[in-house]
C-alpha positions as CSV (number, residue, x, y, z in Angstrom):
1,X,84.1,93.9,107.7
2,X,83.8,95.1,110.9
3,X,82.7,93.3,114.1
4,X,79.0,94.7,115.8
5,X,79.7,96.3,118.7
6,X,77.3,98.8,120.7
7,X,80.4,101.1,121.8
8,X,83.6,101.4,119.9
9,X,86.6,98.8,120.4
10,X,89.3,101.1,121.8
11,X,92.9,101.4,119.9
12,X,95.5,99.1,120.5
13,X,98.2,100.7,123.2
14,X,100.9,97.9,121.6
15,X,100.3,94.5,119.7
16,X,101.5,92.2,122.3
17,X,98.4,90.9,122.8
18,X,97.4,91.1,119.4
19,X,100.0,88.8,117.9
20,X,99.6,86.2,120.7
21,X,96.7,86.2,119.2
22,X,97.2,86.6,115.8
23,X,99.9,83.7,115.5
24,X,97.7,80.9,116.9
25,X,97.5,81.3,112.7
26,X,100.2,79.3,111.3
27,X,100.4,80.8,108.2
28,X,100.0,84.5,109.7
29,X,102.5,83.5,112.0
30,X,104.6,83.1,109.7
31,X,104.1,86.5,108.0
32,X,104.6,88.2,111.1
33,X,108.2,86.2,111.7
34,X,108.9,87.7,108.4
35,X,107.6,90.9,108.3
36,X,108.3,92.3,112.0
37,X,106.8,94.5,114.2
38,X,104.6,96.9,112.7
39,X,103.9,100.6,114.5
40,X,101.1,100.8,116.4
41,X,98.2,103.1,115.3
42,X,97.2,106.0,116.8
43,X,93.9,108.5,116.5
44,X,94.1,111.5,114.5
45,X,93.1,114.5,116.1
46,X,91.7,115.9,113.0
47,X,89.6,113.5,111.4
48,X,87.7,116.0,109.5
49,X,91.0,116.9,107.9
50,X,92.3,113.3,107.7
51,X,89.2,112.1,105.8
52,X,89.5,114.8,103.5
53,X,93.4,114.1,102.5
54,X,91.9,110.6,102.3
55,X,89.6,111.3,100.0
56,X,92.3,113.6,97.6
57,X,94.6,111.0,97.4
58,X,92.5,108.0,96.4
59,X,93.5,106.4,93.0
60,X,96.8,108.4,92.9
61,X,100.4,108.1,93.8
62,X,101.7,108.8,97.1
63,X,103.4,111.8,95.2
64,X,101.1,113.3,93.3
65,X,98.4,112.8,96.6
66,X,100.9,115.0,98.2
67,X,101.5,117.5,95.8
68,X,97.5,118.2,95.2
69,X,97.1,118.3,99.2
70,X,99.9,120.4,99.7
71,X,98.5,123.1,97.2
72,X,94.9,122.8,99.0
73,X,96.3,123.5,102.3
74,X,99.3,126.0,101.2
75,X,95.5,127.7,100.0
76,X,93.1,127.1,103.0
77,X,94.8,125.4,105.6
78,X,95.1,126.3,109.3
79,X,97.3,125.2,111.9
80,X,96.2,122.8,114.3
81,X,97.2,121.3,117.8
82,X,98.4,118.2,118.6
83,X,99.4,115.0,117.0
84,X,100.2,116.4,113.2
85,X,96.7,115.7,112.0
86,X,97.1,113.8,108.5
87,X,99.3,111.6,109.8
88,X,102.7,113.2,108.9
89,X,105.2,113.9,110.9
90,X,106.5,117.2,111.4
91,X,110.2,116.9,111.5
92,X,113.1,119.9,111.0
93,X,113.3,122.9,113.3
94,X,112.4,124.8,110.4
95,X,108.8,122.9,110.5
96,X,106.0,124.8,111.4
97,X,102.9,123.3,112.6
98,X,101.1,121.1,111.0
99,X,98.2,122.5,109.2
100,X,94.5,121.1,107.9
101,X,91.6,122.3,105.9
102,X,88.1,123.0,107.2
103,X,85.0,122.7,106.6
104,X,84.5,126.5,106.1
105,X,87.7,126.7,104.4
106,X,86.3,124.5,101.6
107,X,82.7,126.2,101.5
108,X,84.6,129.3,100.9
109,X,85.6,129.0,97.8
110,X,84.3,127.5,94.7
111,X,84.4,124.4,92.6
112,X,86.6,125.5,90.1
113,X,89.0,126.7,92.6
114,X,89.5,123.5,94.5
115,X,89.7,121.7,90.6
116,X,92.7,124.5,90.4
117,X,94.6,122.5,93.2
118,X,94.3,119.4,91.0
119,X,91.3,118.1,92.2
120,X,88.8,115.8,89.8
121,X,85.7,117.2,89.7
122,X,84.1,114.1,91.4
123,X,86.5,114.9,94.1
124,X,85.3,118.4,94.7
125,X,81.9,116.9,94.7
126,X,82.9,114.9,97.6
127,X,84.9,116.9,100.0
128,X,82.6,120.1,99.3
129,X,79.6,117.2,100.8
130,X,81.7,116.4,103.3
131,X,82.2,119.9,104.8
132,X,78.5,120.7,104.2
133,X,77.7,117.7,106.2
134,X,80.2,118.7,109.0
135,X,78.6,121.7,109.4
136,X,74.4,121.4,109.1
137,X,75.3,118.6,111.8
138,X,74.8,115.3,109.2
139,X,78.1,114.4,110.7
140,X,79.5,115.1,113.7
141,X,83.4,114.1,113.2
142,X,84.8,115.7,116.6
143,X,82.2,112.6,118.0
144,X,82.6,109.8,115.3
145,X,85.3,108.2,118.2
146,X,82.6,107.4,120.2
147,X,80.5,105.8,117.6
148,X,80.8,101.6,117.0
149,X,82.6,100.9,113.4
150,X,79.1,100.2,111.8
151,X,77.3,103.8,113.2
152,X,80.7,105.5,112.0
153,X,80.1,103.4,108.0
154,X,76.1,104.3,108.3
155,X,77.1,108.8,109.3
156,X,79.3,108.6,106.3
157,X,78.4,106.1,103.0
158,X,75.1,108.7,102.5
159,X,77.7,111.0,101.1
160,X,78.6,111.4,97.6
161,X,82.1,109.8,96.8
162,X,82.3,108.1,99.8
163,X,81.9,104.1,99.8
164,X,82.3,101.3,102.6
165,X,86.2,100.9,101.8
166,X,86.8,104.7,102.0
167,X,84.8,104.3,105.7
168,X,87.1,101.2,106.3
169,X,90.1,102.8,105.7
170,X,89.2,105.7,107.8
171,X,88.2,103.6,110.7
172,X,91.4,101.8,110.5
173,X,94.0,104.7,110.2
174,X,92.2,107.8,111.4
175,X,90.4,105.9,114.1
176,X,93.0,103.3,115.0
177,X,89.8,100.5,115.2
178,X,92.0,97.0,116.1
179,X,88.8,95.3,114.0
180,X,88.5,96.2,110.9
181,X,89.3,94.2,107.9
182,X,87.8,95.5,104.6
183,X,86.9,92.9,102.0
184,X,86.3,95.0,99.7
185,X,89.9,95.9,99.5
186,X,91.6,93.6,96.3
187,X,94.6,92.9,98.0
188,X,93.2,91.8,101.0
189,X,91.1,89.5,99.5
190,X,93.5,88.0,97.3
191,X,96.0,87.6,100.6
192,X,92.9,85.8,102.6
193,X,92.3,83.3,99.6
194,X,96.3,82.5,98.8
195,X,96.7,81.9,103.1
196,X,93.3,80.0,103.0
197,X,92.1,78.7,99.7
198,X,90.1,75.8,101.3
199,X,88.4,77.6,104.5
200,X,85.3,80.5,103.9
201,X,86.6,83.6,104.5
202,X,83.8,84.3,107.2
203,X,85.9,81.7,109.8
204,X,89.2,82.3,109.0
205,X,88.3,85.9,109.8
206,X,86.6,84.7,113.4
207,X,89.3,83.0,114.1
208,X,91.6,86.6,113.4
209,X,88.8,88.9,115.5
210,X,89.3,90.9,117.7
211,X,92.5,92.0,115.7
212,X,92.1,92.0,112.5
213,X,93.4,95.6,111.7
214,X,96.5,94.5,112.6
215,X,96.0,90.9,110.5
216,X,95.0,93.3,107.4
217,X,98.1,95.4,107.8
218,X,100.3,91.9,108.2
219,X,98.3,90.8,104.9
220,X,99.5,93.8,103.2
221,X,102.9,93.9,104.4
222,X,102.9,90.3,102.7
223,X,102.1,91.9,99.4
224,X,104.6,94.5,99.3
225,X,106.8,91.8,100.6
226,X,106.3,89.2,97.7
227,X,106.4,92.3,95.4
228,X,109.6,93.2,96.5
229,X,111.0,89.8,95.5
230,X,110.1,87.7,98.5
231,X,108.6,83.9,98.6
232,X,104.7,83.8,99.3
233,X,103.8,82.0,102.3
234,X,100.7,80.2,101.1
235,X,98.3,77.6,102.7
């Protein structure tokens, strides 16, 4: 869920603010005393490229998400400027740097090529839509950071494969939107019920607003804490 807004919110430069905020919570104050700081989020410079490796690595390991990307790109990728655009660091002085796919990289070859990578076909489907659309104009991704979150989700849910979470997501890492908080992300909405059982979700996420990236990624940082061994904090 994203808050309306007729110009985007702009990313977070650090999350003093933001946990000021955020800790007026009990409970999420809590989490935070627990789980720490968290790195602050940054813009892609490539969020053509970043949407695509999104979109390759849904419903797979962080391995195998990898492996398939790193085959598309050893294929068709290009090097680019700036920050490393799929958010990976480029570390090693042997590291070249970092490379992304196109849209007329992927237009120039076929479907069964891109399912040679390791692709699903519904996959290819998508990311083949997504660099036709980049290029007939559909979407302009070098000027989706000036849209508002819910101009950004209405440019991109029109395309095959590509639903509000997948938008969500991409607002929140490729973007660096400090308001996002996708309910329909499971572990999310389990985390918001076991804080809150008793309030709608509606007001406990007012109360979170205008950070609620940051309370997702705290909510999610809970998980893979209590996963790891680590007592709930519950409400």
């Amino acid at each position: 869920m994203s808050a309306p807004a007729s110009s985007p919110d702009l990313p977070l430069t650090d999350h003093a603010a933001a946990v000021l905020h955020l800790s007026r919570d009990p409970l999420l104050a809590q989490i935070i005393a627990q789980v720490g700081s968290l790195p602050v989020l940054t813009p892609t410079s490539d969020p053509f490229g970043t949407l695509v490796r999104s979109v390759n690595g849904q419903q797979l390991s962080v391995k195998a998400a990898a492996s398939i990307h790193g085959r598309l790109v050893a294929a068709l990728g290009q090097s680019v400027l700036g920050q490393p655009a799929l958010g990976q660091p480029v570390s090693g002085s042997e590291a070249g740097p970092p490379t992304t796919v196109t849209a007329e990289a992927l237009l120039s070859v076929d479907g069964e090529t891109l399912r040679s990578f390791g692709l699903s076909w519904a996959k290819v489907r998508t990311v083949q839509a997504l660099a036709a659309a980049a290029l007939d104009g559909r979407v302009d991704f070098a000027h989706l950071s000036t849209l508002p979150d819910e101009a950004v989700i209405a440019a991109l849910i029109p395309l095959p494969g590509i639903g509000r979470w997948t938008v969500e997501m991409f607002l929140m890492f490729a973007l660096a939107r400090p308001d996002v908080f996708s309910m329909g992300d499971l572990a999310l909405r389990q985390g918001l019920t076991r804080l809150h059982p008793h309030t709608p979700p509606a007001e406990v996420l007012e109360g979170w607003a205008p950070y609620r990236t940051l309370a997702a990624r705290y909510v999610w940082a809970e998980n893979h804490r209590v996963k790891g061994g680590g007592e709930p904090v519950v409400g």
